[in-house]
N, CA, C and O atoms as a GROMACS GRO file, in nm:
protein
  536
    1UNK      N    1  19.559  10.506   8.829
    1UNK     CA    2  19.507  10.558   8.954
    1UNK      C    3  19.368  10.500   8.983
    1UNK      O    4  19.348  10.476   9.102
    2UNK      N    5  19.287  10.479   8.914
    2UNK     CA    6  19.129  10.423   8.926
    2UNK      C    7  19.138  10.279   8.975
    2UNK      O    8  19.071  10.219   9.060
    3UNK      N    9  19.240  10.241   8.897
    3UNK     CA   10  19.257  10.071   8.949
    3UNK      C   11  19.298  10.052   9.096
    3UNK      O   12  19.254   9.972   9.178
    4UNK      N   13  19.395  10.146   9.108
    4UNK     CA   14  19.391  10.158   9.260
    4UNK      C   15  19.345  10.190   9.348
    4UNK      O   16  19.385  10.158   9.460
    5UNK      N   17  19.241  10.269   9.324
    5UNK     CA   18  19.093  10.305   9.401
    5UNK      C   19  19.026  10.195   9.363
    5UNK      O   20  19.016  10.119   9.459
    6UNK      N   21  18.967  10.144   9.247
    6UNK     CA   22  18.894  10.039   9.250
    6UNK      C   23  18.932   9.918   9.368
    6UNK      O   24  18.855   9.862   9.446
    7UNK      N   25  19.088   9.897   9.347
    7UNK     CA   26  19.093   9.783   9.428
    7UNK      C   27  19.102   9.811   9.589
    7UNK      O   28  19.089   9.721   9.672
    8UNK      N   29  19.120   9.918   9.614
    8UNK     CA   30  19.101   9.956   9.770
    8UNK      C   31  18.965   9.952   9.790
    8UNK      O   32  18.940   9.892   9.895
    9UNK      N   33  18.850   9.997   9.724
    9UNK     CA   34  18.740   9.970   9.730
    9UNK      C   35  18.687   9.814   9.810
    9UNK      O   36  18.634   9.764   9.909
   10UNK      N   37  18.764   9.781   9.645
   10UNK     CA   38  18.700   9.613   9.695
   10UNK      C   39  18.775   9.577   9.831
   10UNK      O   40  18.712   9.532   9.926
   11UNK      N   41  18.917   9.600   9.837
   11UNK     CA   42  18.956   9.537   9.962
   11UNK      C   43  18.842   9.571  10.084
   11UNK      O   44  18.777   9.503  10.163
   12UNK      N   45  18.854   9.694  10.059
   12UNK     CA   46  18.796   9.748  10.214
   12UNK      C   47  18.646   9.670  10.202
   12UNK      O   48  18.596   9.654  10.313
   13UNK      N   49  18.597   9.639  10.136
   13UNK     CA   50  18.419   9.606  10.131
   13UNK      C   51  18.453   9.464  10.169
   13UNK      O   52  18.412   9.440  10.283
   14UNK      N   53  18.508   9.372  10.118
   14UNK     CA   54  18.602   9.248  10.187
   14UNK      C   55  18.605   9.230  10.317
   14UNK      O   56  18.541   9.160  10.395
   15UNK      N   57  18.708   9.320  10.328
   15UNK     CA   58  18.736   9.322  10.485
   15UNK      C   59  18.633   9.333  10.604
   15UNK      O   60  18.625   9.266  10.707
   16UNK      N   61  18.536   9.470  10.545
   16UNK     CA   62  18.402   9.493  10.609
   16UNK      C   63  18.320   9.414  10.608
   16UNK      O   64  18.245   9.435  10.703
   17UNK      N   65  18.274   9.292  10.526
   17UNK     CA   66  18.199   9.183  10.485
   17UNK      C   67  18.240   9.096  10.561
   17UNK      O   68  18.145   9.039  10.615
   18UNK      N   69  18.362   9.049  10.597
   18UNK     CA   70  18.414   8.949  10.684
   18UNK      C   71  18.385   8.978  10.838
   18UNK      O   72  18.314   8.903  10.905
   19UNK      N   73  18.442   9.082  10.883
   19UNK     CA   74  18.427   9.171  10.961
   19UNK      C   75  18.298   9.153  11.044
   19UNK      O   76  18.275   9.114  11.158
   20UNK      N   77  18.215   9.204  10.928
   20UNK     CA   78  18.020   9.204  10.985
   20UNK      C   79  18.002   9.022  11.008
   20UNK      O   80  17.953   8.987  11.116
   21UNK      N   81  18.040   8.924  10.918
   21UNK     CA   82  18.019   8.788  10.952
   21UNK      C   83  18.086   8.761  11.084
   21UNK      O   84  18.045   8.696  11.180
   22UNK      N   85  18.169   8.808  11.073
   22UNK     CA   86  18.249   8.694  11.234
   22UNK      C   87  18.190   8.779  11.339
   22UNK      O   88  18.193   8.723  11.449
   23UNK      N   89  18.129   8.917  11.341
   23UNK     CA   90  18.058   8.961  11.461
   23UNK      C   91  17.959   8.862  11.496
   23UNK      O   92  17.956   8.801  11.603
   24UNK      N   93  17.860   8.848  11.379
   24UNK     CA   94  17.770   8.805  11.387
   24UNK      C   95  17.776   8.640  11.436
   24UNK      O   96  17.692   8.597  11.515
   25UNK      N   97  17.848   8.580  11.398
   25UNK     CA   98  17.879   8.438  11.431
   25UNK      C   99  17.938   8.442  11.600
   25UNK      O  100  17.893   8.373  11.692
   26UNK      N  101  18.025   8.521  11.609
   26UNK     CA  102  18.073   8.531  11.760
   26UNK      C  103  17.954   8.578  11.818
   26UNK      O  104  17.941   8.533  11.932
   27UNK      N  105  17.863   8.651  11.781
   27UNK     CA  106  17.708   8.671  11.849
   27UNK      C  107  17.684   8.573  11.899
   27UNK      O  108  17.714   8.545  12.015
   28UNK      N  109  17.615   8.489  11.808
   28UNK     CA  110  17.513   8.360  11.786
   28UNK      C  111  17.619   8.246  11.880
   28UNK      O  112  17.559   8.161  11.944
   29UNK      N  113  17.742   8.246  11.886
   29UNK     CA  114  17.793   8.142  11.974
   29UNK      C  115  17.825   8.172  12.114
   29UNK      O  116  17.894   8.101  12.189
   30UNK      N  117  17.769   8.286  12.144
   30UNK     CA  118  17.769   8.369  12.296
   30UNK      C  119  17.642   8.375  12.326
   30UNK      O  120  17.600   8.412  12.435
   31UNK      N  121  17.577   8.340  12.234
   31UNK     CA  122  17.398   8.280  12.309
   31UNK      C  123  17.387   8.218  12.406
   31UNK      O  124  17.455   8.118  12.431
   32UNK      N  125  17.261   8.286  12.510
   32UNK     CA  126  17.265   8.130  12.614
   32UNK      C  127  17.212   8.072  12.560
   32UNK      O  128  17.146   8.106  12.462
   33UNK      N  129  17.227   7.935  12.621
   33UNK     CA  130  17.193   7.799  12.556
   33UNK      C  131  17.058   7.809  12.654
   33UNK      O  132  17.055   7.845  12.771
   34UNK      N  133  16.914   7.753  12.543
   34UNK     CA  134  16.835   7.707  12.638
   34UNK      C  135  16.816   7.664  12.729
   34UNK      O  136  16.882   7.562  12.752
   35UNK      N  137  16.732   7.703  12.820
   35UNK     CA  138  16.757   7.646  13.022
   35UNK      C  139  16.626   7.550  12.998
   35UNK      O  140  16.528   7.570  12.926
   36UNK      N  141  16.655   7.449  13.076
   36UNK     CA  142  16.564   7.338  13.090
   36UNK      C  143  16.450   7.394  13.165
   36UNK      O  144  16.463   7.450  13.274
   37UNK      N  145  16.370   7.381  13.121
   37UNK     CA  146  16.216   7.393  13.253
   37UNK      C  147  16.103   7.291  13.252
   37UNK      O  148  16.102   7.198  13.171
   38UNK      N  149  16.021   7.308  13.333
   38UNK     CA  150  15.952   7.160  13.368
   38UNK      C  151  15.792   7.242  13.362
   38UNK      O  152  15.764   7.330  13.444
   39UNK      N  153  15.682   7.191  13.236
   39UNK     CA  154  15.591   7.276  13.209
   39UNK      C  155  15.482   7.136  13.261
   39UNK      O  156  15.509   7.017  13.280
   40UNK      N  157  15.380   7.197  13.271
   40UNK     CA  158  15.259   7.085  13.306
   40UNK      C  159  15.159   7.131  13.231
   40UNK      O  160  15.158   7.252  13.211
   41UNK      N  161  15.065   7.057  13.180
   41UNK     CA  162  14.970   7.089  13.076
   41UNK      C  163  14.950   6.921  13.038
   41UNK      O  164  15.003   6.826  13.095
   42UNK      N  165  14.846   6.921  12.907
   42UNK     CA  166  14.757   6.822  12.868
   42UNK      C  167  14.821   6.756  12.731
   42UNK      O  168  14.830   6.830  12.634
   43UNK      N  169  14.848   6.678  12.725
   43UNK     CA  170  14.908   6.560  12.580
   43UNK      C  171  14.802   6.582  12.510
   43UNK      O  172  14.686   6.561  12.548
   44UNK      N  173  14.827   6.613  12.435
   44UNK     CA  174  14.708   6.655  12.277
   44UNK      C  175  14.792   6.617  12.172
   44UNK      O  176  14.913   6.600  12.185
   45UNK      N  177  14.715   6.599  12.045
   45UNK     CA  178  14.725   6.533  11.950
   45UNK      C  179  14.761   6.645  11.856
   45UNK      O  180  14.656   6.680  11.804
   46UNK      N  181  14.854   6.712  11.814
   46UNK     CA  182  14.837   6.811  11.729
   46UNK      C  183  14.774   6.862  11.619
   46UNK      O  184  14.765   6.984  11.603
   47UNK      N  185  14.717   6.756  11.516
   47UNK     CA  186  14.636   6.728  11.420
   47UNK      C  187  14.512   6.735  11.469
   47UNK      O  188  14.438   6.789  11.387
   48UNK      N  189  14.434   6.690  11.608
   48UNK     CA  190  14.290   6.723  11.554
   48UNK      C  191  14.322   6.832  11.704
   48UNK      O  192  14.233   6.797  11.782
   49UNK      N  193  14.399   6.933  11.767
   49UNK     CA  194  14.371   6.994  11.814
   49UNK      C  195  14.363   7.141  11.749
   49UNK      O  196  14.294   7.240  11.774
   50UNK      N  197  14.463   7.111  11.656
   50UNK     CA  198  14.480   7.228  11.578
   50UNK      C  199  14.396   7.254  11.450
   50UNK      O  200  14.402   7.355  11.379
   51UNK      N  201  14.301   7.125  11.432
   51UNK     CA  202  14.204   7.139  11.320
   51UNK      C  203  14.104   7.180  11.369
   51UNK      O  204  14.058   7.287  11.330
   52UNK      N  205  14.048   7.113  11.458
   52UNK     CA  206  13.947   7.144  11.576
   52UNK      C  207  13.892   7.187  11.693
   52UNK      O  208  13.776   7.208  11.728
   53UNK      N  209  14.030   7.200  11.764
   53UNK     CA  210  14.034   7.224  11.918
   53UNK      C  211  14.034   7.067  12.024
   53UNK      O  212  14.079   7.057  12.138
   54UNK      N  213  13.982   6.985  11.960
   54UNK     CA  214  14.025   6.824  12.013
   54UNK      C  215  14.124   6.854  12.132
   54UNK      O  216  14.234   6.908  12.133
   55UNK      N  217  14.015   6.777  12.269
   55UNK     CA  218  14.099   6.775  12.384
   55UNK      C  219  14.016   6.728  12.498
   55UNK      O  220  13.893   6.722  12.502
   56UNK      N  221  14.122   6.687  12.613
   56UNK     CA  222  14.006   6.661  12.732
   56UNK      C  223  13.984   6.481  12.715
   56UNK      O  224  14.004   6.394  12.630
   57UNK      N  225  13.940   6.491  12.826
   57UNK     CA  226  13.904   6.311  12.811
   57UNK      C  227  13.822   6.235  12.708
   57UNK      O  228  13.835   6.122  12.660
   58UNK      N  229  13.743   6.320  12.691
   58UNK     CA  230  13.641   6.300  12.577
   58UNK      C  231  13.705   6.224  12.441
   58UNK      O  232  13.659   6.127  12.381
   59UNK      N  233  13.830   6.304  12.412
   59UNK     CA  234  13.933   6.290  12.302
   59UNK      C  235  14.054   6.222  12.324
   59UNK      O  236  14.156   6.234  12.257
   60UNK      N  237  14.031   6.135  12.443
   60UNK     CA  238  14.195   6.074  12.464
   60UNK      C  239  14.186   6.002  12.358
   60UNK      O  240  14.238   6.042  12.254
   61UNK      N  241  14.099   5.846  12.366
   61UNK     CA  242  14.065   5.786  12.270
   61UNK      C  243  14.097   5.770  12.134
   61UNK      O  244  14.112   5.663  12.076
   62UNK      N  245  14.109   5.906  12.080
   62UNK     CA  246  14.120   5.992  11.928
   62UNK      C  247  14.222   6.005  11.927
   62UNK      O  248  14.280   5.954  11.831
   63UNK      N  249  14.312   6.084  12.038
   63UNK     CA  250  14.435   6.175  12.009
   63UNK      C  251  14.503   6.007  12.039
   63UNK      O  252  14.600   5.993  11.964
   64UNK      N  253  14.480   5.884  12.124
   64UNK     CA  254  14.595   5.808  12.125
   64UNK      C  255  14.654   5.726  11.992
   64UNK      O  256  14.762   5.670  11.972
   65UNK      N  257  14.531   5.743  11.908
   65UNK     CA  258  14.535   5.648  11.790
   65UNK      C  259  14.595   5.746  11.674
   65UNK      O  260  14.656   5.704  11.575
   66UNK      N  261  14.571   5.870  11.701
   66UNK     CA  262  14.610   5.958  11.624
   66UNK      C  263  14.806   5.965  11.623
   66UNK      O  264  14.874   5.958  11.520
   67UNK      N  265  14.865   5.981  11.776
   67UNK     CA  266  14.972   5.988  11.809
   67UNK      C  267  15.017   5.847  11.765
   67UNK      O  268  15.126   5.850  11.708
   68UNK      N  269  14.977   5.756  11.773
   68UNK     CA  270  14.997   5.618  11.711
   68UNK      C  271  15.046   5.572  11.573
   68UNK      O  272  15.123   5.493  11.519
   69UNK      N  273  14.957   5.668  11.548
   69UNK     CA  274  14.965   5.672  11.399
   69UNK      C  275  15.062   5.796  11.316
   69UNK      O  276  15.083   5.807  11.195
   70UNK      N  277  15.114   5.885  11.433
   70UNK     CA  278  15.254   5.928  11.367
   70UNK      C  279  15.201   6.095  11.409
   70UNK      O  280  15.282   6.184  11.382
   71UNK      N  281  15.076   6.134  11.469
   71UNK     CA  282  15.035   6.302  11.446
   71UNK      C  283  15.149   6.321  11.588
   71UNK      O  284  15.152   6.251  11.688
   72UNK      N  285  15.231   6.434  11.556
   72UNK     CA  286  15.298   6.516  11.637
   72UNK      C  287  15.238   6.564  11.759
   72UNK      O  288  15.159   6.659  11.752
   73UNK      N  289  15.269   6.506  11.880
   73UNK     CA  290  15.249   6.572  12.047
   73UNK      C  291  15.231   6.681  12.022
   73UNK      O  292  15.251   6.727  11.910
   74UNK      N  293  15.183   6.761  12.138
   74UNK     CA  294  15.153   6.880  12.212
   74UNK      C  295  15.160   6.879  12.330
   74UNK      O  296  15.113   6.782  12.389
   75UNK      N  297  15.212   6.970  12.392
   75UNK     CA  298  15.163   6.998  12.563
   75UNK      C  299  15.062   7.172  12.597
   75UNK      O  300  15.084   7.292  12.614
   76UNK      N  301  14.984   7.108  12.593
   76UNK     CA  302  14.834   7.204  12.595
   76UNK      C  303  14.861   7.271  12.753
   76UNK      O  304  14.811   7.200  12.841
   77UNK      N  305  14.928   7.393  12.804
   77UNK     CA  306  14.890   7.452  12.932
   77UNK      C  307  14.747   7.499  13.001
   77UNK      O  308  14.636   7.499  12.948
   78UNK      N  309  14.775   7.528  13.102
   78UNK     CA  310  14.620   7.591  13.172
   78UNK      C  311  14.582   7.720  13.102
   78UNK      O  312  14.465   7.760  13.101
   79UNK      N  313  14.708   7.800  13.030
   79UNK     CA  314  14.715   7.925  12.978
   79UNK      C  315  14.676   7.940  12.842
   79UNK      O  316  14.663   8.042  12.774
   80UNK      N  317  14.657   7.803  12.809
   80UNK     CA  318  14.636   7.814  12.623
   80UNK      C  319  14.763   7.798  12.581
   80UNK      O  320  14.772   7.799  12.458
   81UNK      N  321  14.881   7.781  12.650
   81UNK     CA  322  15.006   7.761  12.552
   81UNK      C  323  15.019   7.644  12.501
   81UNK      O  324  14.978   7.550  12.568
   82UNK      N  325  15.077   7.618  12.377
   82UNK     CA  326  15.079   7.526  12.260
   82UNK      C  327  15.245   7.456  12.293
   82UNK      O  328  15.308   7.562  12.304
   83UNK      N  329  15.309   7.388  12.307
   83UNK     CA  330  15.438   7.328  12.280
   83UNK      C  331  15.471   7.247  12.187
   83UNK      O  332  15.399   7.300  12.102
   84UNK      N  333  15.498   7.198  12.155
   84UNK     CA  334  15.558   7.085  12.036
   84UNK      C  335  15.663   7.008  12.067
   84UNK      O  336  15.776   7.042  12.030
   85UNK      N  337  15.637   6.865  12.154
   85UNK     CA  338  15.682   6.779  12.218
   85UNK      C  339  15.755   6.756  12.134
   85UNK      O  340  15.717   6.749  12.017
   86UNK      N  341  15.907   6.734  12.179
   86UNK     CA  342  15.993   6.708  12.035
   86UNK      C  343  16.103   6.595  12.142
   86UNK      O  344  16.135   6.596  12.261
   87UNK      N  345  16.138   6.490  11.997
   87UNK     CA  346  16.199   6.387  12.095
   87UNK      C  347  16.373   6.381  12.147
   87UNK      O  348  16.460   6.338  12.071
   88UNK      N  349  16.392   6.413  12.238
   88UNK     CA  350  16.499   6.416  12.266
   88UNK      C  351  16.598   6.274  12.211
   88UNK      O  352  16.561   6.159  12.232
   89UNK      N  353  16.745   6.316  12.128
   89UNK     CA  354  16.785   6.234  12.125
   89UNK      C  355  16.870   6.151  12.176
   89UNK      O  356  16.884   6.044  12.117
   90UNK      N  357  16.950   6.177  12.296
   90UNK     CA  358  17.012   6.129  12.387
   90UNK      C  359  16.970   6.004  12.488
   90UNK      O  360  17.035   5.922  12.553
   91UNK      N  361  16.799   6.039  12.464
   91UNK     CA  362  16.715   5.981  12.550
   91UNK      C  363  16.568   5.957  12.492
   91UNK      O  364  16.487   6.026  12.553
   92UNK      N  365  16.531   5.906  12.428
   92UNK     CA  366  16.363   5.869  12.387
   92UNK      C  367  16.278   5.769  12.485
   92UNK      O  368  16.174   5.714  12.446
   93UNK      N  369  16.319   5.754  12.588
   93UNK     CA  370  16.226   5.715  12.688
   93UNK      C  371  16.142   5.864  12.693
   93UNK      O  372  16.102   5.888  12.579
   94UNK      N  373  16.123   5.915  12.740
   94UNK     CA  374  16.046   6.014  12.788
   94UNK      C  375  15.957   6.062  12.697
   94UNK      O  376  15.839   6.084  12.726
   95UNK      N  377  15.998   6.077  12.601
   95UNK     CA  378  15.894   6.106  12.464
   95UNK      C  379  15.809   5.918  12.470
   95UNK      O  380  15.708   5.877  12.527
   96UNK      N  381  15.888   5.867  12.401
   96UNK     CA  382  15.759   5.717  12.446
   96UNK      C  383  15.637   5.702  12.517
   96UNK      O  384  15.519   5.685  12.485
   97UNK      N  385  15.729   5.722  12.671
   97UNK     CA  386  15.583   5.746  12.706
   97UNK      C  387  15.560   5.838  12.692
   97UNK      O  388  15.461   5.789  12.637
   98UNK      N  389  15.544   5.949  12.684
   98UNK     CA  390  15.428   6.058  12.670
   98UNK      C  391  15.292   5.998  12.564
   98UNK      O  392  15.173   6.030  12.563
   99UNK      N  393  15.363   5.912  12.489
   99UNK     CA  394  15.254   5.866  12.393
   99UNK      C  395  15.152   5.760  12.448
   99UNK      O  396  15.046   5.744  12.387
  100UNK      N  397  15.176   5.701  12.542
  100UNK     CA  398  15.057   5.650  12.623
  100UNK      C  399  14.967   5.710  12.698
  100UNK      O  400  14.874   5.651  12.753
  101UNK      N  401  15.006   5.911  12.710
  101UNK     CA  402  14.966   5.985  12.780
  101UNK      C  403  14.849   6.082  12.725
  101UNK      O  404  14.814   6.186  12.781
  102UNK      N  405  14.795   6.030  12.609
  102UNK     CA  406  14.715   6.115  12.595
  102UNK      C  407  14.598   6.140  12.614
  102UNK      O  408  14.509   6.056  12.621
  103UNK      N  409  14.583   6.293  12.627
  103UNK     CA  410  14.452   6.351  12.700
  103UNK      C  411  14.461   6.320  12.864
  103UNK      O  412  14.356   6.302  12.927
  104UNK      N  413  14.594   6.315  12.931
  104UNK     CA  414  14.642   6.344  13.050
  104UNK      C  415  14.680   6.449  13.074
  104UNK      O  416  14.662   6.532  12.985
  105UNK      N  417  14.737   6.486  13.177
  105UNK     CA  418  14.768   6.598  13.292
  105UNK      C  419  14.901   6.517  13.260
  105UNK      O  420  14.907   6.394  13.258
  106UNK      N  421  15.004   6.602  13.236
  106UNK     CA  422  15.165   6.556  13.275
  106UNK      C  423  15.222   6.677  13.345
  106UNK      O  424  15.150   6.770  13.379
  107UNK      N  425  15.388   6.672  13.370
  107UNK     CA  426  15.419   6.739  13.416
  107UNK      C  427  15.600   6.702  13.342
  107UNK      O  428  15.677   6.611  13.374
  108UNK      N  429  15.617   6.806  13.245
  108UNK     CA  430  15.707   6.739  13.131
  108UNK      C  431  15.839   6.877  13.175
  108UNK      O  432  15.824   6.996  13.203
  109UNK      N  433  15.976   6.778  13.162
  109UNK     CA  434  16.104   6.874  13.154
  109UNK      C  435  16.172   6.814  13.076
  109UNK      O  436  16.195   6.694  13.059
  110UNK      N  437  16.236   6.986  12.984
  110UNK     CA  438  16.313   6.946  12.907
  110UNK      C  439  16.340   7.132  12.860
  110UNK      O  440  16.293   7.234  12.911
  111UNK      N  441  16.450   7.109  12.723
  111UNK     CA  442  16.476   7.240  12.690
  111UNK      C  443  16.346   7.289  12.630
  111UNK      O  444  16.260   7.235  12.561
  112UNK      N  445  16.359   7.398  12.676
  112UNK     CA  446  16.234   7.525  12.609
  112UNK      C  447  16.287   7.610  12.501
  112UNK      O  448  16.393   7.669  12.523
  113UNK      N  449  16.217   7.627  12.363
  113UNK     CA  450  16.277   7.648  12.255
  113UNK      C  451  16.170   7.737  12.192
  113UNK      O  452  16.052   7.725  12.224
  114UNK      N  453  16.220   7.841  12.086
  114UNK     CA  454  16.065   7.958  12.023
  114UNK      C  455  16.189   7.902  11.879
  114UNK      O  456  16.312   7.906  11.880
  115UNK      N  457  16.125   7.871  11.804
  115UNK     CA  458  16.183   7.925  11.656
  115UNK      C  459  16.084   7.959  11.562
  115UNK      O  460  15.977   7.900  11.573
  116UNK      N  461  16.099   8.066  11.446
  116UNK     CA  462  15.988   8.133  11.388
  116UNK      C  463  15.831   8.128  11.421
  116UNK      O  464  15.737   8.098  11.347
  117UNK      N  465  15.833   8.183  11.620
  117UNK     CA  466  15.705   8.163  11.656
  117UNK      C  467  15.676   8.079  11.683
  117UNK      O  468  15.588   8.100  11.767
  118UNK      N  469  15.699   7.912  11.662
  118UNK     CA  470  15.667   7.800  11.720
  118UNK      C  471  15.723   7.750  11.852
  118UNK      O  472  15.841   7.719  11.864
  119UNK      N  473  15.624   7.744  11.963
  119UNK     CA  474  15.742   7.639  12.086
  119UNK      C  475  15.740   7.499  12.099
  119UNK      O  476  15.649   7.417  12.093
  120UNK      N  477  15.866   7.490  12.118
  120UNK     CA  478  15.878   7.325  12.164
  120UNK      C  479  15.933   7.288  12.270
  120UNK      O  480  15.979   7.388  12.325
  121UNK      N  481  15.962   7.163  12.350
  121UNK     CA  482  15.947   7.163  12.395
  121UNK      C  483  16.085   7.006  12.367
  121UNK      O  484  16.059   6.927  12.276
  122UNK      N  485  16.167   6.991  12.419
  122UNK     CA  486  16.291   6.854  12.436
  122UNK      C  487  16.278   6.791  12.521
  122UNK      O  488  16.375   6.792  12.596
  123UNK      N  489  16.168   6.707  12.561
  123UNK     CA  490  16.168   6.656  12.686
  123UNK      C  491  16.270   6.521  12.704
  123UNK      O  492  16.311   6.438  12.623
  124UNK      N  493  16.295   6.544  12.879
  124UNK     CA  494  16.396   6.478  12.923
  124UNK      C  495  16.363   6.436  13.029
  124UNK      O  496  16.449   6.382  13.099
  125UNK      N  497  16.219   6.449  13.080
  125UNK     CA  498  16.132   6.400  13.144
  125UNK      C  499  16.017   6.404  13.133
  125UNK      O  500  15.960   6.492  13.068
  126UNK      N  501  15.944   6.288  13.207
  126UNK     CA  502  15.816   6.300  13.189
  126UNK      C  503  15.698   6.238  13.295
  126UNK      O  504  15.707   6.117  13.316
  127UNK      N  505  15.615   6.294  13.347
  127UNK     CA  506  15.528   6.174  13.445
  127UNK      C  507  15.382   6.251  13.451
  127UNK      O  508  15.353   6.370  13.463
  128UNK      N  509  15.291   6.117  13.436
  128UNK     CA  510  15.193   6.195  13.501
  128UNK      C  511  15.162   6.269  13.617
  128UNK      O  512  15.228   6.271  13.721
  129UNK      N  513  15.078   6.317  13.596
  129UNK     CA  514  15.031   6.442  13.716
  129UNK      C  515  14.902   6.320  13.785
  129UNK      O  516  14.846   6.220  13.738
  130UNK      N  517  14.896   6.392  13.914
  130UNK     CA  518  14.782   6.296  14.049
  130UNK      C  519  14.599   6.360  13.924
  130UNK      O  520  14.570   6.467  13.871
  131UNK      N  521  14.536   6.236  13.930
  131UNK     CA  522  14.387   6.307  13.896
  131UNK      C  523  14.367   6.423  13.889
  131UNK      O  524  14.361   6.500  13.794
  132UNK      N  525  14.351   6.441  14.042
  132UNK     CA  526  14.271   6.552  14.096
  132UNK      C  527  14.324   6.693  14.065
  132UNK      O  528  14.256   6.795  14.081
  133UNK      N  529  14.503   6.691  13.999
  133UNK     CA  530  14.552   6.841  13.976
  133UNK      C  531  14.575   6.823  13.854
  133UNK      O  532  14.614   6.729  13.784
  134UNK      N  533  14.532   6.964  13.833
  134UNK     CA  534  14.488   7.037  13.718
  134UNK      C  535  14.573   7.098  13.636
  134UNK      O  536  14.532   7.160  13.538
   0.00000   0.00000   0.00000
């Protein structure tokens, strides 16, 4: 008799274990999929903005040789928001140039993404912004 409680046990914890996974997976594949949006803000160098605050014209100079040399984009908003230019792979024009863009005004689209707190940013476009806007 115990063995047969034991093994109903296990079945049922089985079943319930599977059960809780495929909810959870049918969750996660009924996600919306990130919506593209088009953010404007400043090409920064991630390495000396985030060591220092490095930015602005003052620092194009810095951040282009820096990005040159392999330091990970940013798109710096009017708001203080941080992105993490990440290169789309379907398409790496748009990331390219961004790398001639630094310490510019752009105006960048692509998917918008948060994972553990970090945003990024898939761009799938990219252009500078006129001087004079901000």
């Amino acid at each position: 008799m115990k063995r047969i409680i034991v093994s109903f046990v296990l079945v049922a914890g089985l079943t319930a274990g599977v059960a809780v996974a495929q909810q959870g997976h049918e969750a996660h594949k009924a996600a919306k999929p990130a919506a593209e949006k088009t953010i404007s803000g400043e090409v920064v160098d991630m390495s000396c903005y985030l060591d220092h605050g490095a930015k602005g014209e003052k620092h194009a100079e810095c951040a282009s040789k820096c990005i040159a040399n392999g330091s990970p984009m940013g798109l710096l908003t009017s708001d203080g928001t941080l992105y993490v230019i990440t290169l789309n792979h379907d398409n790496g024009d748009p990331y390219n140039a961004l790398k001639g863009m630094a310490g510019k005004n752009v105006t960048v689209t692509g998917k918008v993404v948060t994972h553990s707190g970090v945003k990024g940013i898939d761009v799938t476009a990219a252009k500078e912004m006129a001087a004079n806007v901000k």
